[in-house]
N, C-alpha and C positions, 0 to 999 in steps of 0.2 A: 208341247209348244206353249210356251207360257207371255209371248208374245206378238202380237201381232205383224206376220215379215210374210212378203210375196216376193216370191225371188223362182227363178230360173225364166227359160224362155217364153216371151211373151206368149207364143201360139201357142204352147203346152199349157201354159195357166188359163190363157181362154177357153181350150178346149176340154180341160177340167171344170171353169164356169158352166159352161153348155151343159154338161155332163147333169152337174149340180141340177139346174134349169129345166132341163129333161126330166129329172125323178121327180121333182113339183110337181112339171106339168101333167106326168102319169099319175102323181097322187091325187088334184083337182081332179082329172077324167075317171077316177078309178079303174085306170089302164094297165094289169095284171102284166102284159106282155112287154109292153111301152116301162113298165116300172122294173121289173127282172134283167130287161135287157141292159140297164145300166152297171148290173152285179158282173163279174169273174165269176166261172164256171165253181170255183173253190172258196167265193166270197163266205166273208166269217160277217152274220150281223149281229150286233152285242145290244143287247138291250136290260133295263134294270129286272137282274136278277132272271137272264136268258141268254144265252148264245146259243144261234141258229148258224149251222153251216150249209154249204153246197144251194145251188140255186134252186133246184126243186125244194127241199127245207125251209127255202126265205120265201120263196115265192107262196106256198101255202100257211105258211105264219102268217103275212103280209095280207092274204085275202081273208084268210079268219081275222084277222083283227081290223078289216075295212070293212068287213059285215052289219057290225055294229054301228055306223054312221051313214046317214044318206048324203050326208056331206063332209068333204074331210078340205079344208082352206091351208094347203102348205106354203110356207113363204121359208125361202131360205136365204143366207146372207153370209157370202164366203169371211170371214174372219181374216183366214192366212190361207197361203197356196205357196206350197216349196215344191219343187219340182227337180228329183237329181237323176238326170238321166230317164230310164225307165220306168221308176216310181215315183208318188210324189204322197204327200200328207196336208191337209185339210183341216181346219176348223169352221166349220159351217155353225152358224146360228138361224135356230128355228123359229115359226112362231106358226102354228095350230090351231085353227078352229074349226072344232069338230061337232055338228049338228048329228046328234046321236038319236037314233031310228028311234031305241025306245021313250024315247023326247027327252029335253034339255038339250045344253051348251056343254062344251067343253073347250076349256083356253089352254094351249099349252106354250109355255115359251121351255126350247132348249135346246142344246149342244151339240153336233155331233162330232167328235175326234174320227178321221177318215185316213184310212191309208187306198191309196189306187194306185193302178199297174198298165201300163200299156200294152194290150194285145193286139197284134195286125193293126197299128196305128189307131188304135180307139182305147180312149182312157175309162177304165172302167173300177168300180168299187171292189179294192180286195178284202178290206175289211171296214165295217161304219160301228163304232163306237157310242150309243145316243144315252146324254143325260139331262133329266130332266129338271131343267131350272126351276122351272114357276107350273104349277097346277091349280085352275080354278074353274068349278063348278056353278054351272047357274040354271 
């Protein structure tokens, strides 16, 4: 997707929003169950220089690497929302600030390229793609 286009029906792209909104809001709570529940049973999560499949896979990634921060600040920001029929593709922009246990800051701004699928009417993450734009330490 190389630019920015939200197209298909309004209540699928909001309820892809929500979706979006929902992973934050489990990332802020550090809500393991609340955060999983947004993946597809066969979600693919891509990360630099890792691909984690199937939900148990993500979800134990996901808490090893929320270990390390007593706080994790997610803000996301849908880019594009296509929406064709039962699937649909995403550009979400991140922005990250992670207060990390063993002290310091962490700022991260970045990308995710997202494919999602609708099962039993709930739009869910089949595969999330994340790059990371901007890295800064303090």
């Amino acid at each position: 997707m190389s630019e920015a286009v939200f197209s298909g029906p309004v209540e699928d792209r909001l309820a892809i929003r929500e979706r979006i909104e929902a992973y934050s809001d489990a990332v802020f709570r550090h809500d393991a169950e609340a955060w999983i529940a947004c993946w597809a049973e066969d979600g693919v999560w891509r990360l630099p220089g890792i691909d984690v499949a199937g939900r148990p896979q993500i979800k134990a990634a996901w808490q090893g690497a929320m270990g390390a921060f007593t706080l994790a600040g997610f803000f996301a920001t849908p880019g594009s929302i296509v929406v064709s029929g039962d699937r649909a593709k995403a550009r979400v922009y991140t922005q990250e600030i992670l207060i990390l246990a063993a002290g310091g800051v962490r700022k991260i701004v970045g990308a995710y390229e997202d494919e999602l699928v609708r099962i039993d009417g709930a739009w869910l993450f089949a595969s999330r793609a994340y790059n990371v734009l901007h890295d800064e330490k303090a």
